[in-house]
C-alpha positions as CSV (number, residue, x, y, z in Angstrom):
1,X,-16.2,6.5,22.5
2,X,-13.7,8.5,20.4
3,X,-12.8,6.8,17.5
4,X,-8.8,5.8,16.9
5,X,-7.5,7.3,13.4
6,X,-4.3,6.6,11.9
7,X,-2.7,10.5,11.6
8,X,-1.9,12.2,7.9
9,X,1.6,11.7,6.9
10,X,3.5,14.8,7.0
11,X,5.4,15.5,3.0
12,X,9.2,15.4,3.2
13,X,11.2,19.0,2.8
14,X,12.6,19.2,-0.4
15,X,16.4,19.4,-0.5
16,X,17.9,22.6,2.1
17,X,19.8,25.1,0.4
18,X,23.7,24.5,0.9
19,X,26.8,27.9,0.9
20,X,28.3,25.7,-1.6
21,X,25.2,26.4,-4.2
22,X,26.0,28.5,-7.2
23,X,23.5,32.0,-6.5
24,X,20.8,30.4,-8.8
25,X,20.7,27.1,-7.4
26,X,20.3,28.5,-3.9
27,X,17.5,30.5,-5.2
28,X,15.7,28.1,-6.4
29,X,16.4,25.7,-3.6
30,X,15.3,28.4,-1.1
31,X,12.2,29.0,-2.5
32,X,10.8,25.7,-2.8
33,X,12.2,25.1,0.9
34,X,9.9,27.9,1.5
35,X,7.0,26.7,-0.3
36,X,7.3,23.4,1.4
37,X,6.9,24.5,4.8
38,X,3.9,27.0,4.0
39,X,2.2,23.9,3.1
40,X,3.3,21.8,5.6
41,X,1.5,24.0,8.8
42,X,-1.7,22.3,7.9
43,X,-0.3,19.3,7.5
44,X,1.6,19.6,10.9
45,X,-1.8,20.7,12.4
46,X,-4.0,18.1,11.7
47,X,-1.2,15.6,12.7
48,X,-1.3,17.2,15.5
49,X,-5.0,16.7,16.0
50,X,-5.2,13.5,15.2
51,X,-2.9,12.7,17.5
52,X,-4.8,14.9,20.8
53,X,-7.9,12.3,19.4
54,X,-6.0,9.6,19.9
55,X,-5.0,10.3,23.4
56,X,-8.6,11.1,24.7
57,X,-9.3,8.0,22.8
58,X,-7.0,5.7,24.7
59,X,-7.6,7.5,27.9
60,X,-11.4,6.8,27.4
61,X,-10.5,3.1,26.8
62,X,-8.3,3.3,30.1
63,X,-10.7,4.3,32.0
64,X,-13.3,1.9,31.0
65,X,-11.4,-0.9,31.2
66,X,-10.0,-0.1,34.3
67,X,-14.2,0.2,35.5
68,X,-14.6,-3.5,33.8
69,X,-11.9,-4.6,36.2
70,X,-13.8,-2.9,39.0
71,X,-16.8,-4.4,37.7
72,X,-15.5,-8.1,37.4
73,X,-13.5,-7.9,41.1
């Protein structure tokens, strides 16, 4: 049976970049903004994955519990 896992925490987004930013500030905010989402796609994906494994394995557990209830009847 598949096993259940607690999925990997997704990292926050730094602060956005705001029109009210002086040109540097916005810069700088902008490019860690970027930075943080090229690292979060893995992230997002195993989350993701963990997640799908979950789901088969409470469906597996569904279905065998639902057979034990045949079973016992």
């Amino acid at each position: 049976m598949t096993d259940i896992v607690t999925p990997t925490p997704i990292d926050a987004l730094p602060p956005a970049p705001s029109p009210n930013d002086t040109a540097a500030e916005f810069n700088t905010k902008s490019f860690a903004m970027v930075a943080a989402e090229v690292n979060m796609i893995p992230q997002i994906n195993t989350a993701a994955a963990q997640t799908n494994q979950n789901a088969v394995a409470t469906n597996e557990r569904a279905v065998a519990a639902d057979a034990s209830a045949d079973a016992a009847a």
